[in-house]
C-alpha positions as CSV (number, residue, x, y, z in Angstrom):
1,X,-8.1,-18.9,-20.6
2,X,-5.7,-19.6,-17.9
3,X,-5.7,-18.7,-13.8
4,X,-3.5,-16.2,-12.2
5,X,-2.8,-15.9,-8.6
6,X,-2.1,-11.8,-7.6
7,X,-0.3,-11.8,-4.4
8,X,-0.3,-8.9,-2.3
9,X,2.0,-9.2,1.0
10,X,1.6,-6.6,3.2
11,X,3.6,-5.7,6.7
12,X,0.8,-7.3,8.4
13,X,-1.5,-8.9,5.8
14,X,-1.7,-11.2,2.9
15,X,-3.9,-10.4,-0.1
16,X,-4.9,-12.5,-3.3
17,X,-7.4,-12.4,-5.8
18,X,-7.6,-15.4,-8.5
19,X,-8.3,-14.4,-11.3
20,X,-9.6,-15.5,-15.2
21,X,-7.6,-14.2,-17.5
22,X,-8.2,-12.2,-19.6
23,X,-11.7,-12.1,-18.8
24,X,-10.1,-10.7,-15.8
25,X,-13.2,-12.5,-13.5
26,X,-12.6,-13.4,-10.4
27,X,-12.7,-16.7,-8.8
28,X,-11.8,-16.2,-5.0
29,X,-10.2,-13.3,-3.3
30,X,-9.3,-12.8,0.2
31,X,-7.2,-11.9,3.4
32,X,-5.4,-13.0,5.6
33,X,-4.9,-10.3,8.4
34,X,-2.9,-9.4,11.4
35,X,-0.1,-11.8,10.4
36,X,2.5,-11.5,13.4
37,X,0.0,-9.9,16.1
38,X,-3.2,-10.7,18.0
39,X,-5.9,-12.2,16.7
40,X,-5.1,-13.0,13.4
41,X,-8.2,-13.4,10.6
42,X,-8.5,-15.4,7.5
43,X,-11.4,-14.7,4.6
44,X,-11.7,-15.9,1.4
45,X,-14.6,-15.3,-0.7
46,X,-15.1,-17.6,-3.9
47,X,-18.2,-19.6,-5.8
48,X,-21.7,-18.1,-5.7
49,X,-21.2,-16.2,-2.6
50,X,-19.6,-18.6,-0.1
51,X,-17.5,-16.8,2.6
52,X,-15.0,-18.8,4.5
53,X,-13.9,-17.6,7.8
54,X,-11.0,-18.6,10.1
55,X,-9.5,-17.2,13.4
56,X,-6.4,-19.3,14.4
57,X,-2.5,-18.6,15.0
58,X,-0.9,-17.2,12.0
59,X,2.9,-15.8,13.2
60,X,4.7,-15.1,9.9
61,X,4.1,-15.0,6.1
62,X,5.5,-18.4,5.4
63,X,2.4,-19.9,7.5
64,X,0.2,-17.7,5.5
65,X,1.5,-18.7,2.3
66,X,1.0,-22.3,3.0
67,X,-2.4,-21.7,4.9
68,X,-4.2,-19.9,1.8
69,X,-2.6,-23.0,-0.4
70,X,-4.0,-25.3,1.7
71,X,-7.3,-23.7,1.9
72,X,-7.8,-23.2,-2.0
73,X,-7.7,-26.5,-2.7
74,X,-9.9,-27.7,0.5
75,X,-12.3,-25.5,-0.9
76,X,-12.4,-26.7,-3.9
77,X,-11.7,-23.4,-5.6
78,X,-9.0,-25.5,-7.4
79,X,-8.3,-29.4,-8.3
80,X,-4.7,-29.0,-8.6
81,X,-2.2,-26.6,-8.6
82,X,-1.2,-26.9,-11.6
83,X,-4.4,-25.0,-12.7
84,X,-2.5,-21.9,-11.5
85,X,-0.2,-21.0,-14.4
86,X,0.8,-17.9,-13.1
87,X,1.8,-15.8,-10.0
88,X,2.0,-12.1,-9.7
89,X,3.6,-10.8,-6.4
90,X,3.5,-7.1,-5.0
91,X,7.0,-5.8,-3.8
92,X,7.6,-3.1,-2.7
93,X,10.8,-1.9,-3.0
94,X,13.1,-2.2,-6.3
95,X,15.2,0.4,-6.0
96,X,17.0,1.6,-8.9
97,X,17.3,-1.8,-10.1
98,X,13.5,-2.3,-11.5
99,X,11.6,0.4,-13.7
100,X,8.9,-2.0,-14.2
101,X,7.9,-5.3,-13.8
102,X,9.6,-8.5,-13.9
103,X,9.6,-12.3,-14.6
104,X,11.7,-13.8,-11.6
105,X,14.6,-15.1,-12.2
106,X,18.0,-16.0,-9.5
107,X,19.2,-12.4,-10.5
108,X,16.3,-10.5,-9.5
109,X,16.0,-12.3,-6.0
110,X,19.3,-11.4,-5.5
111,X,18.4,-7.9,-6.2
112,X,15.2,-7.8,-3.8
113,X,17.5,-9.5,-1.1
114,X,20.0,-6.9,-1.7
115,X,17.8,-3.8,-0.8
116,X,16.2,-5.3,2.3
117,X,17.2,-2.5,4.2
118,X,15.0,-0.1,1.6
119,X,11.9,-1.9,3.0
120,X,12.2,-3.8,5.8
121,X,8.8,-4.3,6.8
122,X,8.0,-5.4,3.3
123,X,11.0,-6.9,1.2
124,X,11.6,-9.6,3.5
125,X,7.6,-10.7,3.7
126,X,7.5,-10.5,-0.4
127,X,10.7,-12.6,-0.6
128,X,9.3,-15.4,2.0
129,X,6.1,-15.2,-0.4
130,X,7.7,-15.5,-3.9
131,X,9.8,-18.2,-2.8
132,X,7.2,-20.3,-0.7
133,X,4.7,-19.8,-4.2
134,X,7.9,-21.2,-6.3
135,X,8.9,-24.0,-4.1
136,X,4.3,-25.1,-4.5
137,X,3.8,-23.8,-8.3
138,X,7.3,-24.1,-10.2
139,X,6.3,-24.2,-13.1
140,X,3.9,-21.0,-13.4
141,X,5.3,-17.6,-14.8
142,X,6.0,-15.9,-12.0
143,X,6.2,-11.9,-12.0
144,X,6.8,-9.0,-9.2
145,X,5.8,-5.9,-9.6
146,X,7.3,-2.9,-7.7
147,X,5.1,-0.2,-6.0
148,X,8.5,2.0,-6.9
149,X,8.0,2.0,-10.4
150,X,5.4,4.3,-10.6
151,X,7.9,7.1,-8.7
152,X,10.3,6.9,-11.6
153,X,8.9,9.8,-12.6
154,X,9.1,12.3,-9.9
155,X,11.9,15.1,-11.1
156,X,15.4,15.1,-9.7
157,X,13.9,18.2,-7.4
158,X,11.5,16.3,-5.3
159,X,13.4,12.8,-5.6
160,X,16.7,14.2,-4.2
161,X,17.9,14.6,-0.4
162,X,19.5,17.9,0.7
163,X,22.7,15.7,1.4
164,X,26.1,15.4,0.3
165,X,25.4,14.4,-3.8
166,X,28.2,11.8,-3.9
167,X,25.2,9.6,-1.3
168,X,23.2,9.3,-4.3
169,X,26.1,8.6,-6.8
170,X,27.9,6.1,-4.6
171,X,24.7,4.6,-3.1
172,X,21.7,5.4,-4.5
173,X,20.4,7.5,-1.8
174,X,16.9,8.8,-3.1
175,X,13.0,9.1,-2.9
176,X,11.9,6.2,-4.0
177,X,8.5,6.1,-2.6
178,X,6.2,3.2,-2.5
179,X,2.7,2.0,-3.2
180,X,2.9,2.9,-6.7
181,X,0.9,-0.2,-8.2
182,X,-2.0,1.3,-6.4
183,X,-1.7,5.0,-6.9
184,X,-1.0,4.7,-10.6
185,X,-4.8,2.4,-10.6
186,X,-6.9,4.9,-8.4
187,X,-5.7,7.4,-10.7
188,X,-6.3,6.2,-13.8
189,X,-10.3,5.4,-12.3
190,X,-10.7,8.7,-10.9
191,X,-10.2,10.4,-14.4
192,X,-12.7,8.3,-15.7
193,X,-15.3,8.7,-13.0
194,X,-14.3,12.9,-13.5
195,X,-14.8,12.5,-17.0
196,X,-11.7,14.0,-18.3
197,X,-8.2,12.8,-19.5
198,X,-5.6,11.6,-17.0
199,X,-2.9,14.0,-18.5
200,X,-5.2,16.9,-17.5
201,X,-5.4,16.1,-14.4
202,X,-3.4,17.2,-10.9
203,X,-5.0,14.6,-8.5
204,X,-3.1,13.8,-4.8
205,X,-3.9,9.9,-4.0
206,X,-4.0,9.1,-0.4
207,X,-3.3,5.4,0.0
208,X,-4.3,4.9,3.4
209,X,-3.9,1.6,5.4
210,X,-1.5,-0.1,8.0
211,X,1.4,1.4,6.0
212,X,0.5,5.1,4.4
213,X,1.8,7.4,1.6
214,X,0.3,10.2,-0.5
215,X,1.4,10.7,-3.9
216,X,1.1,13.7,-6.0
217,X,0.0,12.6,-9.8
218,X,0.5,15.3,-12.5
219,X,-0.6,14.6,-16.3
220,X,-1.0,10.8,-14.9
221,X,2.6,10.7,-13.3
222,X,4.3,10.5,-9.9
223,X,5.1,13.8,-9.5
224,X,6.0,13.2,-6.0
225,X,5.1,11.2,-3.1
226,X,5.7,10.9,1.3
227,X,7.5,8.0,1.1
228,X,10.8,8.2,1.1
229,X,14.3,6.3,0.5
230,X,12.0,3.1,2.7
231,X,8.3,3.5,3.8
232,X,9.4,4.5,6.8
233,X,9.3,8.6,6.2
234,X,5.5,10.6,5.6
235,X,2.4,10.6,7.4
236,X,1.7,8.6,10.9
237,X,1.3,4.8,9.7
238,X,0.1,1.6,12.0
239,X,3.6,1.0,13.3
240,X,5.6,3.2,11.4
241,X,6.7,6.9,12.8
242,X,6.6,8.6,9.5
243,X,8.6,12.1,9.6
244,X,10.6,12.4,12.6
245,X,14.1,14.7,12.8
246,X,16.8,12.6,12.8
247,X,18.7,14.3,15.4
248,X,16.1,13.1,17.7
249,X,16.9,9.2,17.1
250,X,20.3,10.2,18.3
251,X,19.4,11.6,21.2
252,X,16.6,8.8,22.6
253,X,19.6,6.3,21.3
254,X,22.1,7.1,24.0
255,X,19.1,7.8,26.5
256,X,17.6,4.5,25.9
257,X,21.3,2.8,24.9
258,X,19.8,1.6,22.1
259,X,21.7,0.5,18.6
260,X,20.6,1.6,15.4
261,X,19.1,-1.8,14.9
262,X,17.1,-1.5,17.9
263,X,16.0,1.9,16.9
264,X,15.3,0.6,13.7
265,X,12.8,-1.9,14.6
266,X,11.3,0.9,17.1
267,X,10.4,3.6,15.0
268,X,9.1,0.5,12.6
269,X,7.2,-1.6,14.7
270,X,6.2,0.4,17.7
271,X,5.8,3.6,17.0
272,X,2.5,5.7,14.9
273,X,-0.8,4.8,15.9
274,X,0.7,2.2,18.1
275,X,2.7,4.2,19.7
276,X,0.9,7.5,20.4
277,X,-2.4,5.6,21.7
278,X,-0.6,2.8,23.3
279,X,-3.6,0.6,22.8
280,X,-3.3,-0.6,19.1
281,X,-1.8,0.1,15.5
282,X,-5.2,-0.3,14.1
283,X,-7.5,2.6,13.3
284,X,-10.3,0.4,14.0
285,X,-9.4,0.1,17.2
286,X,-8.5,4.0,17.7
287,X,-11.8,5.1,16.2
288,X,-13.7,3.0,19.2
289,X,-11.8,3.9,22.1
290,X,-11.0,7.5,21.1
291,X,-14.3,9.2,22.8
292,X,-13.1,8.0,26.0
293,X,-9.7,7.7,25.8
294,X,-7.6,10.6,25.1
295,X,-4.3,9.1,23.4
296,X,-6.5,7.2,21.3
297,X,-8.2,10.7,20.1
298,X,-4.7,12.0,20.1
299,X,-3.5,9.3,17.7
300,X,-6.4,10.1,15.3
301,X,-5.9,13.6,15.0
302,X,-2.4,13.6,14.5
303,X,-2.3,11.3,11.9
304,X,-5.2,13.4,10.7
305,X,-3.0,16.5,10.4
306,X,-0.1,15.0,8.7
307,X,-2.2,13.7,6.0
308,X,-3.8,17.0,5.8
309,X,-0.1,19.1,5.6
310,X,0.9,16.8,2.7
311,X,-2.4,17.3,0.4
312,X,-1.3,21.1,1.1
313,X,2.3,20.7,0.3
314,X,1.6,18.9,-2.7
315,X,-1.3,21.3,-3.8
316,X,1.2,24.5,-3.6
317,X,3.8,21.8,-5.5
318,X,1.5,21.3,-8.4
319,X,0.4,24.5,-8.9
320,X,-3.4,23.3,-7.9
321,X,-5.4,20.4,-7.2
322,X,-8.3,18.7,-9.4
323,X,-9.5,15.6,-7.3
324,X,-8.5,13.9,-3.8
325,X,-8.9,10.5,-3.7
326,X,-9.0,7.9,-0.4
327,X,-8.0,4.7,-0.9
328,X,-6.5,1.4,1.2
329,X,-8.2,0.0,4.2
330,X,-8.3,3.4,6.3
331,X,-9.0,5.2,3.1
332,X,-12.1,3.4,2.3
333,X,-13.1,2.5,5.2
334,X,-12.4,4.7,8.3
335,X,-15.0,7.3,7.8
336,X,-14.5,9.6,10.8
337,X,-10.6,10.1,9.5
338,X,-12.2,10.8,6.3
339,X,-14.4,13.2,7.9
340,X,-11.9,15.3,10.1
341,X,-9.4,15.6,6.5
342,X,-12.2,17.1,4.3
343,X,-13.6,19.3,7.3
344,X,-9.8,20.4,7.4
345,X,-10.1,21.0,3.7
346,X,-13.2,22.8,3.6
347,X,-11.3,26.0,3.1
348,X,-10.1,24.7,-0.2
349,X,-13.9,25.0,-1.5
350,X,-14.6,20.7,-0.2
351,X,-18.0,20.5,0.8
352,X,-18.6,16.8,2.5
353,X,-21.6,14.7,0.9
354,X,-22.6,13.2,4.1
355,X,-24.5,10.3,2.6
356,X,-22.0,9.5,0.2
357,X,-19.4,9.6,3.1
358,X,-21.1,7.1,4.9
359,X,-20.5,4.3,2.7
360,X,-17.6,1.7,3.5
361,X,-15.8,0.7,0.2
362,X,-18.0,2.1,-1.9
363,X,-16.5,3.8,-5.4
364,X,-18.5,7.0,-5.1
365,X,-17.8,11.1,-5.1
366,X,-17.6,11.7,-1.2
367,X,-17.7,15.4,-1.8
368,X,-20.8,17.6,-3.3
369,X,-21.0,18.4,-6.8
370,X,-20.1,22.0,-6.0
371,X,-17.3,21.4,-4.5
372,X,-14.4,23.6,-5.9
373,X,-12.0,20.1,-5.7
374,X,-13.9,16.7,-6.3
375,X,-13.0,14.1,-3.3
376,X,-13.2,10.4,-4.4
377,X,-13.6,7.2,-2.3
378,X,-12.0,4.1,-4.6
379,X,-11.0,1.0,-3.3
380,X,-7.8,0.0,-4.9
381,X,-7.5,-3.0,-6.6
382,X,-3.2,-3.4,-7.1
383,X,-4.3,-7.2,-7.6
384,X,-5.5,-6.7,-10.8
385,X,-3.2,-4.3,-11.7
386,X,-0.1,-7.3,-11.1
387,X,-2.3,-10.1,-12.6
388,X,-2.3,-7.6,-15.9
389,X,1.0,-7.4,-15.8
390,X,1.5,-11.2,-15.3
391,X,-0.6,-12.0,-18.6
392,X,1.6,-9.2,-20.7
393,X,4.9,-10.7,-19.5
394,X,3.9,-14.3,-19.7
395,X,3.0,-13.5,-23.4
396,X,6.2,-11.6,-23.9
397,X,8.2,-14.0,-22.5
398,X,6.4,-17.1,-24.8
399,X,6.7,-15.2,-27.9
């Protein structure tokens, strides 16, 4: 038996489960949330149902890192760090570099600091994590896993831009997509919970939270997905613009005489939910003020819409669709954006199961059993999917 730490740095979040291996049990998962912004929150749940709970200032990932280290050991939930004897961290860009998982090693940093710029939201927060986690637990197998390996599937078709071909020769310029770790779990659950093999299946997996992409999964692979060369592309994220035409960054550049940088960090940090209500980048937050305020509303419905035109898109794409699922923190939990997609859908045979519906992170069918496509509520669990891959590699690697 041995412990393994999955870490799971998001743009504005920090994730971990610890876990038993292989009994795959956990002993203590948690967040820590709005890293970087107002009011940031720290849970940990571990032991027979304790709950620890924090609210304090938490402005970057490094903090975070050394916070959750502290508090694991405070808490008794370890003696020593040395218990830890391996650490599995999410990132979420690899490029054409990484197909699959990794043990780290000087070359692969360089790698993830070389492709910043593919994820710069992410990269950056996954290197400050895998380095803090080395510098406290040097001597535990330590592993990332890429959300882009999943996408090494997707067909030259969908993964190419309709750019000059020598971009992609001389520099890589491609699809690459990103939350893979989690679309390639939900997937696999929802063929179970359908009763019917993966490779039968054309399912569109809508990984919904602060950051957002839907991915198109055919006979269990990325078929395509609304990420693009960086997370920046797709539907209306926190922060993130998704789709915008590119001609119109020009154009607000030399009226606002902003560099690309500056534009950069722009249509990054203040622009999607943020940046249509002008209140906040969290749905929470939309949801509540959108009956009486009318960016708020407008925020809602046109993220709404865009997640809506890309369940179409890749419907037509595949030929069909078998099973929606909703997944991530707006997925699971943001039930009137659940509501307005499936009421958009109806046309496509989706009848709602109101009670079903109503449930916050609950693995459940949220549609009726008549409906002509089944709609699935699972919450994603990319922890256990990198603390899987930790054990195989650390076995591999010791063999």
């Amino acid at each position: 038996m041995e412990k393994i730490i999955a870490i799971n740095s998001g743009s504005s979040s920090l994730k971990f489960k610890l876990f038993l291996m292989p009994e795959e049990k956990v002993l203590a998962s948690g967040l820590i949330e709005r890293i970087g912004i107002k009011d940031p929150r720290v849970e940990i749940k571990y032991g027979d149902g304790q709950v620890f709970e924090k609210v304090g200032d938490i402005p970057d990932h490094k903090t975070a890192v050394s916070l959750l280290m502290d508090l694991l050991l405070e808490l008794k939930i370890i003696d020593d760090y040395s218990e830890i004897t391996g650490v599995g961290h999410r990132v979420v860009a690899g490029g054409e570099y990484f197909k699959h998982s990794e043990i780290v090693t000087p070359t692969v940093i360089e790698h993830i600091r070389e492709i910043f710029e593919y994820a710069p939201l992410h990269n950056p927060a996954n290197l400050v994590g895998i380095e803090a986690f080395k510098k406290i637990l040097p001597d535990a197998c330590s592993v990332v896993v890429f959300d882009t390996a999943f996408h090494q599937t997707i067909p030259e078709e969908n993964y190419l831009y309709s750019v000059p071909f020598e971009w992609y020769e001389d520099y890589k310029v491609r699809r690459y997509g990103a939350h893979g770790t989690s679309h390639r779990y939900v997937s696999d659950l929802a063929a179970k919970m359908m009763g019917k093999p993966l490779e039968d299946l054309k399912l569109i997996s809508c990984h919904l939270g602060a950051g957002a992409s839907i991915c198109a999964v055919k006979g269990g692979e990325s078929f395509d997905t609304s990420m693009g060369f960086t997370p920046l592309t797709g539907v209306t994220m926190a922060t993130r613009s998704g789709d915008v035409d590119v001609a119109l960054v020009a154009f607000m550049m030399k009226k606002l005489n902003l560099d690309m940088d500056e534009m950069m960090k722009v249509l990054n940090g203040a622009s999607g939910l943020q940046g249509i209500s002008g209140i906040s980048s969290d749905m929470r937050d939309i949801d509540a003020a959108r009956k009486t305020d009318k960016r708020a509303e407008l925020a809602m419905d046109i993220f709404v819409k865009n997640v809506v035109k890309y369940i179409g898109e890749y419907t037509f794409e595949m030929g069909g669709v078998d099973g929606i699922i909703f997944t991530a923190g707006i997925g699971e939990n943001a039930i009137t954006a659940r509501t307005k997609i499936m009421e958009r859908l109806a046309f496509m045979g989706i009848e709602i199961d109101h009670e079903n519906n109503q449930k916050r992170g609950a693995q459940n069918f949220i549609s009726t059993k008549d409906s002509k496509v089944q709609v699935m509520c699972i919450p994603t669990d990319e922890e256990l999917m990198i603390a899987r891959d930790v054990q195989t590699l650390a076995q591999e690697d010791q063999a």
